[in-house]
C-alpha positions in Angstrom: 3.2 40.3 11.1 1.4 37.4 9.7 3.8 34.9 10.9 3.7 36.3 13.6 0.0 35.6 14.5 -0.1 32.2 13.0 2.4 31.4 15.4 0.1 33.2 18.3 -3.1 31.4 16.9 -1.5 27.8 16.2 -2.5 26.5 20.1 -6.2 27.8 19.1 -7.3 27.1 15.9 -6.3 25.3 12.7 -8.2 27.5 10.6 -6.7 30.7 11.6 -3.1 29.3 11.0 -3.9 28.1 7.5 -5.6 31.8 6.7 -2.6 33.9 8.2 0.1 31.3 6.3 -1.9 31.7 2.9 -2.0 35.6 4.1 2.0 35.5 4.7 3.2 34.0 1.6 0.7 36.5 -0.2 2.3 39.4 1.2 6.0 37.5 1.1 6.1 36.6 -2.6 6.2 40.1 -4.5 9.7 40.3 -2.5 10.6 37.8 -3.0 13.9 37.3 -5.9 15.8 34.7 -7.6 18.9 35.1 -5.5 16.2 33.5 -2.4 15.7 30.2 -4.9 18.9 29.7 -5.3 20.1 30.2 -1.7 17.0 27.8 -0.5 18.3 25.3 -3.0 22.1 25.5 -1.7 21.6 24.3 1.7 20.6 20.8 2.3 18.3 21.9 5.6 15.9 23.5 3.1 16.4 21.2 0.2 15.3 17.9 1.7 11.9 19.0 3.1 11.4 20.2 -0.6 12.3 16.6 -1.5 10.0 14.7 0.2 7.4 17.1 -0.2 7.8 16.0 -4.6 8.4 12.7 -3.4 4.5 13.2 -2.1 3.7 14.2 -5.3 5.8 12.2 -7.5 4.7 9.1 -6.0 1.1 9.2 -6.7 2.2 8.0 -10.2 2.4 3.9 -8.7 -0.6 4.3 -6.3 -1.9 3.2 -9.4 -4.9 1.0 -7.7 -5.0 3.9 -5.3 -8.5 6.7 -5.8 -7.1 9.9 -6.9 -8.7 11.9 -4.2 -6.8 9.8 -1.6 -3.6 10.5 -3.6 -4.0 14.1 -3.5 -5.2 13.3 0.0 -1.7 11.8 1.0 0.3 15.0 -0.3 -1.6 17.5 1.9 0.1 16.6 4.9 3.1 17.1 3.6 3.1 20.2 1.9 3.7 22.6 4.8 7.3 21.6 5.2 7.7 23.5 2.1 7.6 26.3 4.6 11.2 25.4 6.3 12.9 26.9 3.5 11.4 29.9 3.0 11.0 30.8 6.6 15.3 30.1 6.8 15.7 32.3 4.2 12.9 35.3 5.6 14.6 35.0 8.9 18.0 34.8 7.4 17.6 38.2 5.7 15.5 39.8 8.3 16.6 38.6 12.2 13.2 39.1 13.7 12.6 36.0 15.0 12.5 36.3 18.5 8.6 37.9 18.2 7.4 34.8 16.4 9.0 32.9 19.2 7.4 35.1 21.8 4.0 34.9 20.4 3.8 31.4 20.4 5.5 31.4 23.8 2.7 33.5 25.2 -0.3 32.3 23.5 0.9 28.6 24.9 1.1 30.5 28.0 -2.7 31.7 27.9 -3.8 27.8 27.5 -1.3 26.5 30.0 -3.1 29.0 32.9 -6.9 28.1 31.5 -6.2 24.7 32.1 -4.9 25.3 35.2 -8.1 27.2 36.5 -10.1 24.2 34.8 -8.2 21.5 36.8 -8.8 23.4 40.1 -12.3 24.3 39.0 -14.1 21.5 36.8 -17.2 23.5 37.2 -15.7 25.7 34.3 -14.3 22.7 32.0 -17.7 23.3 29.5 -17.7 22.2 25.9 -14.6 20.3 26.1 -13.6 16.3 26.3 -10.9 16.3 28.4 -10.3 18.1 32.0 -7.6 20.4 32.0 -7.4 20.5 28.0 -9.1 23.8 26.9 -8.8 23.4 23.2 -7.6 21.2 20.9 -7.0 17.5 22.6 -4.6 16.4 25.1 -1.4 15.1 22.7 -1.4 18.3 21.4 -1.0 20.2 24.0 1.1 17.8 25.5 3.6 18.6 22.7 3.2 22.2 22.8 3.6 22.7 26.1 7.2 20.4 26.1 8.1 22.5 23.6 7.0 25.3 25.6 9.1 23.9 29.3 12.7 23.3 27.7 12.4 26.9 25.7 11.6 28.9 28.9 14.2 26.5 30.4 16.7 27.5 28.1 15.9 31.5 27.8 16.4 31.4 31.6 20.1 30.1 31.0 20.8 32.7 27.9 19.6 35.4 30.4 21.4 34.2 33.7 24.4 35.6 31.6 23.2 38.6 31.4 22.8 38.7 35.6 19.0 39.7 34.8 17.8 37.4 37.9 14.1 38.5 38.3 13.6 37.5 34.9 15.4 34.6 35.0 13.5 33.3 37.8 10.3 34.4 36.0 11.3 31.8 32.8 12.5 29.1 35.3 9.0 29.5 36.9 7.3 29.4 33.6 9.0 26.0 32.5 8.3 24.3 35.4 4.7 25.4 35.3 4.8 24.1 31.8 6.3 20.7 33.1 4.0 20.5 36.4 0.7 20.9 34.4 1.6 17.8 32.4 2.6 16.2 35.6 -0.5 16.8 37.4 -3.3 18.1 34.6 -3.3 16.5 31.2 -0.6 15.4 29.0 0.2 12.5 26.4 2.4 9.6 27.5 4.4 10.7 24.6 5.2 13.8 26.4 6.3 11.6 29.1 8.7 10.2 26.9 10.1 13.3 25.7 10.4 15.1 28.8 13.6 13.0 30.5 15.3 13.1 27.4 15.0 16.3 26.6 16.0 17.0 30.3 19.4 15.1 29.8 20.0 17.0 26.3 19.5 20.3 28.3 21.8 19.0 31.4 24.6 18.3 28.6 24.3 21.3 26.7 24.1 23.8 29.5 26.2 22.3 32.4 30.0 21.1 33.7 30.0 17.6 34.6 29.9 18.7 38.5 26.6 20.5 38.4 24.9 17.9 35.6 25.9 14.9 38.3 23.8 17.1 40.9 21.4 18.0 38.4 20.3 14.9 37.2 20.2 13.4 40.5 18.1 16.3 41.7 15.9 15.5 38.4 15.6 12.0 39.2 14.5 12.8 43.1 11.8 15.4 41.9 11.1 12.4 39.3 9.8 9.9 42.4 8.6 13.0 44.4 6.2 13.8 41.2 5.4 9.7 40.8 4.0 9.6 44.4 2.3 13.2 44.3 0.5 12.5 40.9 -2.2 9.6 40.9 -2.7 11.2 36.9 0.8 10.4 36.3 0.7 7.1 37.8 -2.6 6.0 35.9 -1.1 7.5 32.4 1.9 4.9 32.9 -0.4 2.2 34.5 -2.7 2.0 31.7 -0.2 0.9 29.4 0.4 -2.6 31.0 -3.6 -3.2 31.0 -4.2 -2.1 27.4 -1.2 -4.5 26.5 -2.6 -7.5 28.4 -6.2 -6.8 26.8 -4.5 -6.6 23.7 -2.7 -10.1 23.6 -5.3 -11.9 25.6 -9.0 -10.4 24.1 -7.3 -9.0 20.6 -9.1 -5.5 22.4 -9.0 -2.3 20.3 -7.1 -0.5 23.3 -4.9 2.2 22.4 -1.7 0.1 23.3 -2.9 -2.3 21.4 -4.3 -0.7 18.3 -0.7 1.3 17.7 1.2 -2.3 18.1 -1.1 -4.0 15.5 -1.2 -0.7 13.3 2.9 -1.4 13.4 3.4 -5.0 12.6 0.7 -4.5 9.5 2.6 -1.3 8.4 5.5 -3.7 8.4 4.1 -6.3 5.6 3.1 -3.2 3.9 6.5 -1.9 4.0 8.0 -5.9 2.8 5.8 -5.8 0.2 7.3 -2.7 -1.4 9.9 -1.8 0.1 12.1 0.3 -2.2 9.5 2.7 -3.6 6.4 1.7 -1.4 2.6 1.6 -2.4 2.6 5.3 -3.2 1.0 8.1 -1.8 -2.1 8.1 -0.3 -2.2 4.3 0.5 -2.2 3.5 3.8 -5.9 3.8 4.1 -7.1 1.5 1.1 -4.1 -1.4 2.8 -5.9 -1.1 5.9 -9.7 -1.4 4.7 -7.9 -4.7 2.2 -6.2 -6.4 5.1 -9.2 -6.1 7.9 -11.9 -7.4 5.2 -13.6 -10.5 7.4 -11.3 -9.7 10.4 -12.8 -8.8 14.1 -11.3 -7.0 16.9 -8.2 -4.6 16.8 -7.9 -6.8 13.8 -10.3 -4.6 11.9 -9.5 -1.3 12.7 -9.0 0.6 9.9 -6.5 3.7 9.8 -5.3 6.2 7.8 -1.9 7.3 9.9 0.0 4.0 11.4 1.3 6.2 14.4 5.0 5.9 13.2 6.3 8.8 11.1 8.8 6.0 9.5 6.1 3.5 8.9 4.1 6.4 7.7 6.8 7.3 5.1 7.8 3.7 4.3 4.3 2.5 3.1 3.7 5.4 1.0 7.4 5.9 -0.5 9.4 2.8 0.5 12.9 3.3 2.1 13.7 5.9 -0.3 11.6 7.8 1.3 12.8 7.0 4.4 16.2 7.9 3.9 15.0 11.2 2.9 12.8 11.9 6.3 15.8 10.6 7.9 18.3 12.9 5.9 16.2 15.7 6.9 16.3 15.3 10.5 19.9 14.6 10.9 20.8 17.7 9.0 18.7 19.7 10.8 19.4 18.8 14.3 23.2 18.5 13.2 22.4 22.4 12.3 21.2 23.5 15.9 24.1 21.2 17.7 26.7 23.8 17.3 26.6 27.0 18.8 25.1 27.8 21.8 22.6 30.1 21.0 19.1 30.7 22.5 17.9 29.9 18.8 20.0 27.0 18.4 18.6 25.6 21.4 14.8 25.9 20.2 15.6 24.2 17.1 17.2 21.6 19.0 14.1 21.0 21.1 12.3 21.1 18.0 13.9 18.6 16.2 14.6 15.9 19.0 11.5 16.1 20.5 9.8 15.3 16.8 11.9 12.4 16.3 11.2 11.1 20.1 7.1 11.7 19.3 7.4 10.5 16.0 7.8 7.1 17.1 4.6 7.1 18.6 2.3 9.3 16.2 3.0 10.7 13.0 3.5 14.3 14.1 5.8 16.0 11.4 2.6 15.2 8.9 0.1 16.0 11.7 -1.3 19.4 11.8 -0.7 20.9 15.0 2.6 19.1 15.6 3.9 19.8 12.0 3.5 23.3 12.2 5.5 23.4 15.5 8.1 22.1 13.4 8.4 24.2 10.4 8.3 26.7 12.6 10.7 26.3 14.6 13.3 24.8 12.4 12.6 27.8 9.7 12.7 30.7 11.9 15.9 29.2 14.6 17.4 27.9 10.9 16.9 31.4 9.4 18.5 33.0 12.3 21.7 30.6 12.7 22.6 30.9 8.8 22.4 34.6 9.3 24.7 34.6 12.6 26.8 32.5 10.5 26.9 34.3 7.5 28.1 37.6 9.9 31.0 35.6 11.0 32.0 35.0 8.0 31.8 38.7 6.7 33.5 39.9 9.6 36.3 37.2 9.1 36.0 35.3 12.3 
């Protein structure tokens, strides 16, 4: 039950999720048995989160000009991924997955129809910064609500199967309305980047050649129709070019601007140690060194480089690198496979953190990270114990 309400409360609150997870492993460890390590320990989808999670720890050892309370600092956001294996292995023995899924599901639902009645009503946006964001901030819920679109999406498919066409509709309605509130409302131009692809993995998993040709061209009309029909749409994509051009001319702190000179610094970082990197906990003290007497975007000083690889490569070099990318090739190789409903949230999952992940560092960001152990753990969990049926009953 615990899981299942931190799944409900992560669109709400960050507090609430890190009291029901403390509350979960509570109640989870007296049951837990030896057989459980060792299993968690056999399979390299639970294996390499542990990895980089010690690689955290073990490389505070060279931050050795680093403070020790940013050290300690630099492990904390990775320390939920060692989550991902023990979720597989709950979900593994026990199958009830599909209410964590739901919760979540539904409680993204609740925000998705506030911000709805804010957009059409601004009078009732109070005590928040952004229009049609009712909690949290606006790349969040971009991410959660993508999530969100291409599960409802799939579910529809899974139940289409079943000849269940009310509720089919009723999911094909919900992931559009998903998809149209980022269109029209609030989303991150991340999200915008995600969307299409995720769009083409879904055509390819789900559909012959015949209808994805259809398909896709009936995604790319409704892609102009939404263009013209959204001026939010068209400034979110707009607004790149300008913060670009204020970048290069005026050295302006824009938000284009800042992530392309947080990259090319996180670069010399990276050159400057690039096997085992600065250690953890870092990135902050290179930034305050390297915009001493500087102006502008020049000076900005950051703790996250908005790159999950440059993240990783400062800290721990491209060890650590090949680790994060170990772990995500293993675990989307896990959910390409069968053609599950659960195999298809874990595929969403994982692609659409790798997409975002080139923009912000979302597996070590709160919100976004938890989405991810998550949904890897409990659509992991569930595929290892379909698998481990086949291979009792011989198939």
């Amino acid at each position: 039950m615990a899981i299942v309400l931190l799944a409900a409360s992560l669109p709400w609150s960050t507090s609430l999720v890190s009291i029901f997870a403390v509350i979960w492993l509570v109640t989870l460890f007296p049951t837990a048995e030896w057989t459980d390590v060792r299993a968690a320990l056999s399979h390299p989808a639970c294996y390499l989160p542990i990895l980089l999670v010690l690689l955290a720890v073990v490389g505070t050892v060279w931050a050795t000009d680093i403070p020790w309370q940013a050290r300690y600092g630099g492990i904390n956001p990775a320390v939920k991924l060692i989550a991902i294996p023990i979720l597989i292995r709950h979900f593994e023995k026990t199958g009830q997955a599909l209410w964590v899924a739901a919760a979540f599901l539904i409680s993204c639902t609740a925000v998705m129809l506030l911000s709805w009645v804010m957009f059409l009503d601004p009078r009732l946006a109070f005590g928040t910064e952004s229009l049609g964001v009712p909690v949290k901030n606006y790349i969040v819920q971009g991410q959660e609500f993508t999530l969100c679109a291409f599960g409802a999406l799939g579910a529809a498919v899974h139940i289409q199967s079943q000849r269940r066409l009310i509720l089919t509709l009723g999911f094909v309605t919900l992931g559009l309305a998903f998809i149209a509130n980022m269109i029209f409302v609030a989303s991150s131009r991340t999200a915008f980047v995600c969307i299409p692809i995720l769009f083409v993995v879904f055509a390819l998993r789900y559909f012959s050649r015949r209808r994805l040709a259809v398909l896709l061209l009936g995604a790319i009309f409704f892609g102009l129709l939404a263009w013209y029909a959204s001026p939010y749409l068209r400034l979110r994509t707009e607004v790149v070019v300008t913060e670009y051009q204020a970048y290069r001319d005026n050295n302006a702190s824009t938000s284009a601007g800042m992530r392309l000179e947080f990259w090319r610094k996180s670069l010399n970082f990276f050159s400057e140690a690039p096997i085992l990197g600065h250690g953890t906990g870092s990135t902050r003290t290179l930034f305050e060194r390297d915009a001493a007497g500087k102006s502008g975007v020049a000076a900005e000083v950051i703790g996250n480089p908005h790159n999950q690889t440059l993240n990783v490569a400062v800290q721990w070099g491209s060890i650590g690198v090949i680790v994060l990318y170990a772990m995500w090739f293993i675990h989307w190789r896990l959910f390409i496979g069968r053609k599950t409903l659960m195999s298809w949230l874990g595929l969403v999952a994982v692609t659409e953190n790798i997409l975002s992940s080139l923009f912000n560092s979302h597996l070590f960001d709160f919100a976004e990270g938890w989405m991810y152990v998550l949904t890897v753990g409990i659509a992991g969990g569930m595929l290892l114990r379909g698998s481990a049926g086949l291979k009792e009953r011989g198939d």
